[in-house]
Structure formats: C-alpha cells, structure tokens
FIVEXKE-659941 format. One record per residue (C-alpha): x, z, y. Coordinates in steps of 0.1 Angstrom, whole numbers, padded with zeros to 4 digits, always signed. Layout:
XZY
...
# end
This chain:
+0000+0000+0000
+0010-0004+0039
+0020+0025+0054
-0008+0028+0081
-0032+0027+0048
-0015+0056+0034
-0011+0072+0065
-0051+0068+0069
-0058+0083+0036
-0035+0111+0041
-0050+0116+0078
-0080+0118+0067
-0071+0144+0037
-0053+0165+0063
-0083+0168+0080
-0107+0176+0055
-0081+0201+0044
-0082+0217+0081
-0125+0208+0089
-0136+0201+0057
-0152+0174+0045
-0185+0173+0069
-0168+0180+0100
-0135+0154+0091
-0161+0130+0081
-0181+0131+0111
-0150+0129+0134
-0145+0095+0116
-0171+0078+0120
-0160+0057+0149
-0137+0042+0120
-0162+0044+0090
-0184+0024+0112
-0159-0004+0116
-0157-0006+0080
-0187-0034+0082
-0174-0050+0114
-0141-0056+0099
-0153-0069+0062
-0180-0089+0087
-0152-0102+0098
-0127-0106+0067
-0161-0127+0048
-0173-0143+0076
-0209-0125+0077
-0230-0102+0092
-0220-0060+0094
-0256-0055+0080
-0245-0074+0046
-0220-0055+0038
-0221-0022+0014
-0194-0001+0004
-0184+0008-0035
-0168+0027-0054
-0145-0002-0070
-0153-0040-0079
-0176-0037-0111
-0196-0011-0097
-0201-0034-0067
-0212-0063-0096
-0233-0041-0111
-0256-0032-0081
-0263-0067-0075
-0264-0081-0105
-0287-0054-0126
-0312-0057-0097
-0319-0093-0105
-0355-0095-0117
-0349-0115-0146
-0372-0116-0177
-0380-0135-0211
-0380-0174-0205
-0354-0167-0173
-0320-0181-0179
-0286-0175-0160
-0256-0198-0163
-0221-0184-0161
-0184-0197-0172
-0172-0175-0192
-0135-0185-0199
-0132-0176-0163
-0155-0144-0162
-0141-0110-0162
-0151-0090-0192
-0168-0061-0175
-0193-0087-0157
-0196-0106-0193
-0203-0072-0207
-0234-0065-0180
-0246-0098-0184
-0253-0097-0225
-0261-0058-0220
-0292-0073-0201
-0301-0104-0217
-0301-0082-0246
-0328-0055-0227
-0347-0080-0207
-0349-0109-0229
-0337-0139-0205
-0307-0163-0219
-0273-0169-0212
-0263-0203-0206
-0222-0212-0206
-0212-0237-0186
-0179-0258-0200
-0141-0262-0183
-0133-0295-0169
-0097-0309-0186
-0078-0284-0161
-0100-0256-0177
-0119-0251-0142
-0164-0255-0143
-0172-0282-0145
-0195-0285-0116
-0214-0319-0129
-0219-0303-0162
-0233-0270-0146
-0255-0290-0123
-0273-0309-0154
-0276-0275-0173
-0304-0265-0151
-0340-0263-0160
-0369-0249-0141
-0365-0215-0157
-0325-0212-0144
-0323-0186-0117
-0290-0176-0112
-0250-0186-0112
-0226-0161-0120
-0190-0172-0114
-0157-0153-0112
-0136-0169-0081
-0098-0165-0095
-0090-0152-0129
-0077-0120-0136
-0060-0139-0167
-0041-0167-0152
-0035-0182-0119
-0070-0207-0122
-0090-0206-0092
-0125-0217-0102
-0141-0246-0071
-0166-0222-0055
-0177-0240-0026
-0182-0268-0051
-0204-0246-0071
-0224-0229-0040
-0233-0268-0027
-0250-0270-0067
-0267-0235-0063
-0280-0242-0025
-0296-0274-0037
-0311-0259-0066
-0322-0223-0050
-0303-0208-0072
-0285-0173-0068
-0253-0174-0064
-0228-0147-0073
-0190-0145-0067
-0170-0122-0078
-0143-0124-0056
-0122-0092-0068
-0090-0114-0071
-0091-0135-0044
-0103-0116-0013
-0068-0106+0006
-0049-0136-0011
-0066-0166+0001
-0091-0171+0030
-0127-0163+0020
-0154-0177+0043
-0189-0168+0025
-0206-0193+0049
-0186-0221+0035
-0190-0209+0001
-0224-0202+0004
-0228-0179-0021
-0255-0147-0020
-0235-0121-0034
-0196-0116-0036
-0180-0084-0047
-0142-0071-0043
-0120-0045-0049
-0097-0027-0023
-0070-0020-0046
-0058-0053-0052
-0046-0077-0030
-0062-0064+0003
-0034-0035-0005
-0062-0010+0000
-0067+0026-0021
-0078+0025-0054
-0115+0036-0059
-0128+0015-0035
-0146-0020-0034
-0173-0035-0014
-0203-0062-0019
-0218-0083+0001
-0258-0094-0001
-0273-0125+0019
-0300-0107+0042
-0327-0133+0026
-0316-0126-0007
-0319-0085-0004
-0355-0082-0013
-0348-0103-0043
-0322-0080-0053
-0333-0042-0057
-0301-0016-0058
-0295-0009-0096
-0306+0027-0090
-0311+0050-0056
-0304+0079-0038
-0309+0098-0002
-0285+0069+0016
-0302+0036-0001
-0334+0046-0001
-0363+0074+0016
-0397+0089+0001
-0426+0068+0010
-0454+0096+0009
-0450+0113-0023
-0450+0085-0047
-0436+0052-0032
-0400+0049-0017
-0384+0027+0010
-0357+0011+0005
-0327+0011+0035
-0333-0022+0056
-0298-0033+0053
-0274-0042+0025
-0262-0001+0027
-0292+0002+0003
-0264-0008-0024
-0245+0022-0013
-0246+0060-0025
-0247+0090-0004
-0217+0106-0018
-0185+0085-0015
-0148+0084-0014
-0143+0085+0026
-0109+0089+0027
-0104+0056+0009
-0129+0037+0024
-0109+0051+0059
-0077+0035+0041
-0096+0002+0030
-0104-0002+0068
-0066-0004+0076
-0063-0025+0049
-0086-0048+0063
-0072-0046+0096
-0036-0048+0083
-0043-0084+0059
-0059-0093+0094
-0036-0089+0122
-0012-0110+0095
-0036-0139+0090
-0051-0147+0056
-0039-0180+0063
-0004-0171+0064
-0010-0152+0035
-0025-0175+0017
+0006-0204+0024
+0027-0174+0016
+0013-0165-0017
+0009-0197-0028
+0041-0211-0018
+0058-0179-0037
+0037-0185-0070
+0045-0223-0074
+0081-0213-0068
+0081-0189-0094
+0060-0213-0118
+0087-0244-0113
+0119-0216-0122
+0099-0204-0151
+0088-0239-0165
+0128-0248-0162
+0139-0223-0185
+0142-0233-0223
+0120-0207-0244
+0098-0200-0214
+0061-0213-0212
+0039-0212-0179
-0002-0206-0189
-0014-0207-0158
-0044-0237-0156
-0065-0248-0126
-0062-0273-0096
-0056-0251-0067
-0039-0217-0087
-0036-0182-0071
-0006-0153-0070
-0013-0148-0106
+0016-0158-0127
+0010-0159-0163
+0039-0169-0188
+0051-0161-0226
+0087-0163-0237
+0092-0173-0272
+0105-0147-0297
+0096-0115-0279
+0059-0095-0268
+0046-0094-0235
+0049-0056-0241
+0086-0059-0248
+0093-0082-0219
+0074-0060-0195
+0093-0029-0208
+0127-0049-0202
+0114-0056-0167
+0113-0022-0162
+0145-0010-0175
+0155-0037-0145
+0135-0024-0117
+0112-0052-0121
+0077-0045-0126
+0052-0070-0144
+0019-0070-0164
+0003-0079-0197
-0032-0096-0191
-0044-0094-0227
-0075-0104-0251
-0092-0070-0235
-0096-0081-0204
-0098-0125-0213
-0110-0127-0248
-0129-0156-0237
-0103-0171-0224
-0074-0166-0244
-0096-0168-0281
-0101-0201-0275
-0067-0208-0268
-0053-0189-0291
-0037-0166-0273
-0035-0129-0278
-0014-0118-0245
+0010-0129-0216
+0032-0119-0190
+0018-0116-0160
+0041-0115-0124
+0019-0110-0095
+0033-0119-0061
+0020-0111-0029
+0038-0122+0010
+0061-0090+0012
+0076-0104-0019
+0110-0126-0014
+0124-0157-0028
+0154-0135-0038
+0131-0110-0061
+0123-0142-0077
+0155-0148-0083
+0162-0116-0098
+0131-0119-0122
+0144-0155-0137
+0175-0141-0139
+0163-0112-0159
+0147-0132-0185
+0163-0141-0220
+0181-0174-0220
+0173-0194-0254
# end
C-alpha cells in the first residue's frame, strides 16, 4: 500500500483508540463522504450509485442474489473467464430458483465471443454476467463489446471488475454495464476488507439488496419496509471505517497519477516481462487474450509453481500460484492444474524484471 493509505488507516485507528469508534467516525465524515465522489469519479458515475463492501464477492453477491430470477429465466455467463466465487453464487441459485445457466464460448484467443453470445439469446435471457480480467491469466475479456449486446437486448449487465479497476481506465458509461464490483486490495493498493459496487439508478429497483439492515433499509409501519433511495441500500450499517478511510486515499492516490499512465505503465511492464519469459528455453507464457492485463502467468518445465514460487522467495522475489481452485474452468479444459503467476503494477521497474528472469532456471 502507499504510504498516505497506511497513514489513513493508522490515523483513523489512533483515533478511535483516543475517541472511540463513534466519536473518530463522526469526525471523518468529511472523508467517508468523499468515498462516493471519488469512486463517482474513478467509474465515471453518479456518487448515488456507489455502495461500499466489505471485499469484492460480497459486493457480487448483493447484486447478483437480488436479481429476481425464476423457473423458465435464463442467465448467460463465460465461465472460463468467471471467477469461481461468482460461478459458485450463480449455480447456488439456479439450483434454488430454478432458472438456467447458459455458457457462452471463447473466441480462438480464448476471449467471448461476442457474436456467439448475442445469438444465444432468447426471450427468457435476462442477464449477462462477465468477469472483466481474469484472475487466472493476463486475458482481458471485450466488455464494451459485450455492454453494446446487452443495451440492445435490455439485458442486465454485470461486471465484475475486481481485477481491473486501478490497472486500466474504467469508464462504466462506455462500458455500459448496470452493475460492476471491485476490491480495494488489489490494484487500487487500498486495505484489505474493502470493495465497493456500483448499481445503474434505473436498474436499483430491479435489483433488491440480498438482505437488509438499519442503513439499507427503514420500517414501513409495522409490516412493510423501505428501502434507502440510493445505491447505499447495498450497504450495512456496521463497517470497516478505517479501511474504507484508506480506500479513499487509494482512490485519490491511483488518481492524482492518472489511470492512464498506469494503464501504459502496467501494460508496457507486462509485455516486457511476457517477451523475456517466452525467450527463455524451458519457460512457457499462458497468458491468452487480445488486449492482456498485469497478470503474468507462466510454467517452467520440470519444477511446480509451488517450488518456483518458494525459490522466488528464497531470492527476495515474490510471486503467486493461480491454481485449479480459483480457475477450474479455465485451466480443466486446458489441462492445466497451476501456474506461476508475477503481477506487476507502475512502481515496479524494468530492472526487478530483470532480476526475476534472471532468477529463473536455465534449461
């Protein structure tokens, strides 16, 4: 994390630790407050479509298990490319409710394919779920492409955009999708425990908060309730305010840089380490896509993922393993059972690459 995001988290502590957690929370609220302006902002939407959430799946879930969907519905998703938590939701509920689950096919660079989605639509589709980047690979799945489909169709449109938000520019206008979710832990370099969604206005009626409390919702007489006009209906009462303090200067942090910049940056890094990789004998790039994000995966021939993230280690270099737990729809198919995973953001140099090809094995 930046250091103003730490030194917001820690502020905020301090002062909980010297008020208490009322009192600290109401001196914040100047800055809790911005935490709609600034994500208005970051998305380019309005401050009243923006909730705060505890992480990224949670953020899913409150969208997505609000849908009112029912026997004879059916939802289309691509799930190579779909996160397994979401994946998980989504058969949970077609399991309760009794609508189907319709998978949409890869394109030859393992993207949707947008034509084939289009013509798997029927009169009983009512929803597109779509993951934005992998958290598998480096694939970056056409969005806007896929919004133009679900605009023409009336269709809901979900993004989740836990990957991609902080990376890459992210204009919801342009995407035109109803519903994106994030993280704050990721590559906005925010807190962990801390995500946000965004709901359409027009779409908020459509989609009721998974479940309630005093902050989303209010007694309507004794037997009815109301729900909270605005998208903080998705929201709980009780939250983590000294990360969502921290996600703030995250925010504000990724924009006084310019996600453009970051974006180039990022990108520019990735393909640099993708071309030193692919160069060396006994070292294979798995990344797929058109346009590909920070995410790096690779596989070196006669050793783990585990073992080569452990030697990385031993070197001061730190990697991941993205794995058949988190992709199994991706990698089964492929026959793949894990991979090396180097993420790199803009504070990383071309010289740590360097020292991360130079770390591997030569064959």
């Amino acid at each position: 994390m930046p250091r103003p995001v730490v030194d917001a988290v820690v502020g905020h502590l301090r002062a909980e630790e010297r008020f208490g957690g009322y009192e600290a929370e109401k001196r914040a609220a100047e800055t809790l407050a911005a935490f709609y302006t600034e994500f208005a902002g970051l998305l380019n939407v309005s401050p009243d479509e923006i909730a705060y959430v505890e992480n990224a799946t949670r953020a899913w879930d409150m969208a997505f298990y609000g849908l009112r969907l029912g026997p004879g519905d059916r939802v289309i998703t691509h799930a190579p490319a779909e996160y397994v938590s979401n994946y998980l939701g989504l058969r949970q509920q077609a399991a309760r409710l009794g609508f189907e689950v319709d998978l949409a096919p890869s394109d030859a660079d393992g993207l949707v394919d947008v034509s084939a989605l289009e013509a798997m639509i029927t009169p009983q589709t009512r929803a597109i779920l779509l993951t934005h980047a992998t958290t598998a690979g480096g694939m970056v799945n056409p969005a806007v492409e896929v919004g133009q489909v679900a605009r023409r169709h009336a269709l809901i449109y979900m993004l989740d955009a836990c990957q991609s938000v902080g990376q890459m520019q992210i204009d919801v206008q342009a995407i035109g999708c109803d519903v994106l979710s994030g993280t704050g832990r990721k590559y906005l370099r925010g807190p962990r425990g801390t995500g946000f969604l965004y709901v359409r206005r027009d779409r908020m009626d459509e989609i009721e908060p998974a479940f309630v409390d005093l902050k989303s919702a209010a007694l309507d007489g004794t037997t009815g309730i109301r729900l909270t006009p605005d998208a903080r209906r998705y929201e709980a009462w009780e939250s983590n305010v000294a990360g969502r303090i921290g996600l703030v200067a995250a925010v504000r942090y990724a924009r006084a840089i310019g996600l453009d910049r970051i974006e180039a940056r990022v990108q520019a890094l990735a393909e640099t380490l993708r071309a030193e990789l692919a160069r060396l004998p006994g070292v294979t790039v798995h990344d797929r896509g058109r346009v590909k994000s920070g995410l790096v995966t690779f596989r070196i021939e006669g050793e783990t993922p585990a073992e080569t993230m452990a030697r990385m280690a031993g070197q001061g270099i730190n990697i991941w393993i993205s794995s058949m737990l988190t992709a199994p729809m991706d990698f089964g198919p492929r026959g793949i059972d894990s991979l090396s995973r180097a993420s790199v953001h803009y504070y990383n140099t071309e010289d740590e690459i360097g020292r991360l090809i130079e770390a591997l094995p030569r064959r």
